[in-house]
Each structure stands twice: as C-alpha cells, then as structure tokens.
C-alpha positions in Angstrom: -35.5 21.3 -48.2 -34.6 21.2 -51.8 -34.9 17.5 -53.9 -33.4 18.1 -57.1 -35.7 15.7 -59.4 -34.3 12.3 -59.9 -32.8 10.7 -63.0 -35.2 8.3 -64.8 -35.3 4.7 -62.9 -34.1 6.5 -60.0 -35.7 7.7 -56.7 -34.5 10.4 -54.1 -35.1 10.2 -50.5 -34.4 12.1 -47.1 -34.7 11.1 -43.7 -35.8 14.3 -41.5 -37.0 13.3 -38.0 -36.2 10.3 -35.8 -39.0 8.6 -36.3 -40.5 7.2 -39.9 -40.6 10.8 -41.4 -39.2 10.9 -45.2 -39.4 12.5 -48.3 -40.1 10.1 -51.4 -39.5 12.3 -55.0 -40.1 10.6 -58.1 -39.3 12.0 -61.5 -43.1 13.4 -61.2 -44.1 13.4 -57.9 -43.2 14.2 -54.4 -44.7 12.2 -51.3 -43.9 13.3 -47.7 -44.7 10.0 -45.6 -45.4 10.8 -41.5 -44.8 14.7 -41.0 -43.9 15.2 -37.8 -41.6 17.2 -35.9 -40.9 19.7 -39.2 -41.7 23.1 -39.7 -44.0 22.9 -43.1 -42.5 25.6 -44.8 -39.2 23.2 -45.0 -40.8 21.8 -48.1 -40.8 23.0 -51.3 -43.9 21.2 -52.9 -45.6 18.2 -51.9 -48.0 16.1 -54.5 -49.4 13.8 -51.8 -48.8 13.0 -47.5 -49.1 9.8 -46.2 -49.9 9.2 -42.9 -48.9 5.6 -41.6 -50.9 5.6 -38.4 -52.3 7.8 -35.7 -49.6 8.1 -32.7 -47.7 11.6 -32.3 -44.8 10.7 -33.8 -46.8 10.0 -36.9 -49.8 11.9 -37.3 -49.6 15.7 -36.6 -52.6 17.5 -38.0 -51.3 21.0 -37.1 -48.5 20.1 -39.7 -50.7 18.3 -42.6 -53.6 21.1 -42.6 -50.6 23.7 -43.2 -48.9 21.5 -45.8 -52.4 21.3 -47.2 -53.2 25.0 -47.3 -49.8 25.4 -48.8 -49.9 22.7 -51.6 -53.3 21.6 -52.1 -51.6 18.3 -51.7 -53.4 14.6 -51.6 -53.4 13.4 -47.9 -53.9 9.1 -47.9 -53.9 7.9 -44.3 -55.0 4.7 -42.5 -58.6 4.7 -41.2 -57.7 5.7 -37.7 -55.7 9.0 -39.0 -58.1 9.4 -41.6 -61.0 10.2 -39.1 -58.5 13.0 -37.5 -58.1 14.6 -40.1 -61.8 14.5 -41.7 -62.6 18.3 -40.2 -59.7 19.8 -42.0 -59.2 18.4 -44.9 -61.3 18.7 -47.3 -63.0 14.9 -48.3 -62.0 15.3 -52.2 -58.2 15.2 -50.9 -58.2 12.9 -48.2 -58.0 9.0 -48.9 -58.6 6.7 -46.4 -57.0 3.4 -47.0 -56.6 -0.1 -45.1 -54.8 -3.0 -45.9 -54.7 -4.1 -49.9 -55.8 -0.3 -50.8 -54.0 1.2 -53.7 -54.0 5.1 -54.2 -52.3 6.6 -57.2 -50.5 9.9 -57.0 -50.4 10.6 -60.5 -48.3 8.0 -62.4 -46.5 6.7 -59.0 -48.9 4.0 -57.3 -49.2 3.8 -53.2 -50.3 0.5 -51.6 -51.1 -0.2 -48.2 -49.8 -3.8 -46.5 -50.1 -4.6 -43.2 -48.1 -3.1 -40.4 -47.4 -5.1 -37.2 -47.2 -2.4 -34.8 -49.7 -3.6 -31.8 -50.3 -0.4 -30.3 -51.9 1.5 -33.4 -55.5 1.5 -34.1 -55.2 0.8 -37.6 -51.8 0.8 -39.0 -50.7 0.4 -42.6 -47.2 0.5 -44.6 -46.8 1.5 -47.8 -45.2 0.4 -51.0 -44.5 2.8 -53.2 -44.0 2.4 -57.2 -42.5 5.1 -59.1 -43.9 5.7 -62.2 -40.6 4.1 -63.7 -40.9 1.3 -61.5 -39.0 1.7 -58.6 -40.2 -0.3 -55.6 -40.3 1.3 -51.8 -41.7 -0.4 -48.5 -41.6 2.1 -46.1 -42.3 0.0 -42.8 -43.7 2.8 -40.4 -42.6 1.4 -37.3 -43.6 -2.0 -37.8 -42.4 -5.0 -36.4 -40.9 -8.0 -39.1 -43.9 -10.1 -39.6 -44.0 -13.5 -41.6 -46.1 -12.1 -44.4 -44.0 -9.7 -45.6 -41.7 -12.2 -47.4 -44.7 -12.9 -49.7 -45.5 -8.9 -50.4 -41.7 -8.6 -51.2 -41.5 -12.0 -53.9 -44.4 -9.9 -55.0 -42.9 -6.5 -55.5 -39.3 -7.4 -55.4 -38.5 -4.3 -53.7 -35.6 -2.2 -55.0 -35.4 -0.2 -51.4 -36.8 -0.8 -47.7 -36.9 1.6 -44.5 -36.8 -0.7 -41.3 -37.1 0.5 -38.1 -34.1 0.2 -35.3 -35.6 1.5 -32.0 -37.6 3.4 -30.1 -41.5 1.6 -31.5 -42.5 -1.5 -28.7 -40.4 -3.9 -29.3 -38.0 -2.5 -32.3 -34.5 -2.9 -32.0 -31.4 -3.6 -34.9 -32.2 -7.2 -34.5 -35.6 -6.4 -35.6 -35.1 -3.9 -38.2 -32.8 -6.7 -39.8 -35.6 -9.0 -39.5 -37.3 -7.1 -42.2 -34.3 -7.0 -44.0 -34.1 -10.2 -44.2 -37.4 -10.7 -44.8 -38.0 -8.5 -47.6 -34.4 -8.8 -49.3 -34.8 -5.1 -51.1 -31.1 -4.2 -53.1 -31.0 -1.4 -50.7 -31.8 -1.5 -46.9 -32.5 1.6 -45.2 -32.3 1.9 -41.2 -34.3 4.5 -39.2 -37.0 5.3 -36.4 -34.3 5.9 -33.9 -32.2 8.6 -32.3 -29.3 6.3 -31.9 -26.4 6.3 -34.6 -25.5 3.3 -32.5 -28.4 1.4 -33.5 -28.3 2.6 -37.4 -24.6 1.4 -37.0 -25.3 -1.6 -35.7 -28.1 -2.5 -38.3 -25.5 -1.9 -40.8 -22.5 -4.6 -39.6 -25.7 -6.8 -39.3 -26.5 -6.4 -43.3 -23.0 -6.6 -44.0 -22.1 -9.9 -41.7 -25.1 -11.8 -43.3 -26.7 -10.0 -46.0 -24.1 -10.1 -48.8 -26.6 -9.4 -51.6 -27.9 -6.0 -49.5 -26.8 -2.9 -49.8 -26.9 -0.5 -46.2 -27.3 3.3 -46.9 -27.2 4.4 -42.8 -28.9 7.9 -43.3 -28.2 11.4 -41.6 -31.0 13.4 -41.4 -31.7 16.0 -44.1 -29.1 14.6 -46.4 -30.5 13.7 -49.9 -29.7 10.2 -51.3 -30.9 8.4 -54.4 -31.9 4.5 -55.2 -32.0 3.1 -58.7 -34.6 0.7 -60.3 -33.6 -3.2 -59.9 -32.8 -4.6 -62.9 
C-alpha cells in the first residue's frame, strides 16, 4: 500500500479494514493505528503501531510481531495490549501508555485521552500531531463522551475518525456525537461495514454541521487533510 509523502501542513490517511485500522503518514513519519485483518507485507514502512485496546478487532499480535520483524518499528499500546505483546516485542520498542501519556515518534507527537468503550480493559485514543502541526483524534471505537469537548478546545483538531457501528452501542447518531463534540474541520466516519451507516453519518454533518467537512472513506483509497489555519 503505497502513501506518497504528504505536502508540508498536510497529512495522508487510508482506511483498510472495517474496524479502526488506518494509516497516518506525516511528512516524516508513518503510524499504522490497530492492524488487524491485513496481510503485513501490505506496508511499505512503518515508523511506529499503535494499538488502541486489546479486543480482536484491534490487537493482533501475529500481525504487529511481523510488522516488527519487518520494520523495527515503535509499538505504543494501552496497558492491557501492552502486556500481550511484552513476549515479542522487545521492551526498548514497546511503549505502554494510559490516559495523559505522550509518546513521540520522531518530530510527530502521540497522546493518549480517554476512550469510552466499556468493554475494554484499558482503552485509550490517540491524538496525533504532525510535526507541522496537524491535529488527528483517532477515536478507536469509543463512544462520544462529555470530556472530549475539553481535549478538542485544547487541540482544536484539524481531523477526527468517529465510529458508526458495529462497537456496543455505536451507531451514526453516535459517531456524530463526537462530531459534534470535537468540531474537527474534517470529520471522518468508520468502524463499520455498512456504506449505509458512513452515508448516513455524512447527511447528518451536512444537515447540522455547516462548519464540518465529511470525507466518507473507501477502504484502501489514499486521502489527505491540511493544517487548520
């Protein structure tokens, strides 16, 4: 899966399972976030993995250890993942983190926030800052949660992945919920199998969210989000 390197103040992304599996390049750096259901050899390189939480359509150690052996990669994961993961990779490479954790890959900075996804051990999402200062909250499968207003007057966040379906609970509603919440300039749908729901998330952003731009994403197609200004 070839990501041409992105244009300064930019970002490129792809989408490549149903779940919350997605390629983050920087100008510098390359992060895959939640590798599952991917053949590891469908990368090119890969600077860090981060691993969201521990349920199987996150966390697939089979995948990271060969991504590892391929790369010599960084792996950051929450603490429940982290302990998977502990007999192969080795501990100079593997970060644990928990909420208000920051990790940098390089230039690009990766902070965990909380995640409301009950059924997890120990969930985190992550915000991602480019090393130009492009702002990503990738959601995992979290729910909206009240907080996340605060970490997005914080970050003021130039793109955000909310989930649709298939997590407890998840639905469009939901996934614009954190839109609405987090009021990114671009709003990104996914964690579903359903074009329906990605769809529907969309005429939601457009019916109410004037100021929010919708990119409704095909898997393995390459897009690309500018810096706010």
């Amino acid at each position: 899966m070839a990501v041409e390197v992105p244009a300064k103040n930019e970002i490129a992304f792809v989408w490549f399972n149903n779940y919350a599996g997605v390629i983050i390049k920087t100008p510098s750096q390359t992060l895959v976030i939640d590798p599952v259901d991917v053949k590891p050899k469908t990368f090119q390189h890969v600077d860090a993995i981060l691993v969201t939480h521990e349920h199987y359509d996150h966390l697939d150690q089979s995948v990271i250890y060969e991504l590892y052996k391929m790369f010599k990669c960084m792996v950051v994961a929450d603490s429940t993942s982290a302990k998977r993961l502990r007999n192969i990779i080795p501990a100079e490479k593997l970060r644990e983190v928990q909420q208000g954790s920051e990790v940098k890959i390089g230039e690009v900075s990766v902070k965990a926030e909380k995640c409301n996804h009950p059924p997890a051990a120990t969930p985190v999402t992550f915000v991602i800052t480019s090393e130009d200062g492009v702002k990503v909250f990738h959601t995992a499968d979290s729910l909206p949660f009240p907080e996340m207003a605060d970490v997005a007057a914080r970050e003021k966040f130039d793109i955000v992945f909310c989930t649709v379906g298939i997590a407890p609970g998840s639905s469009p509603a939901t996934g614009f919920e954190i839109a609405r919440l987090t009021k990114p300039r671009v709003a990104v749908p996914y964690h579903t199998g359903s074009t329906a729901d990605l769809r529907k998330f969309a005429d939601m952003i457009k019916k109410n969210l004037p100021n929010v731009s919708c990119i409704v994403p095909e898997i393995g197609k390459i897009y690309s989000v500018s810096k706010k200004v």
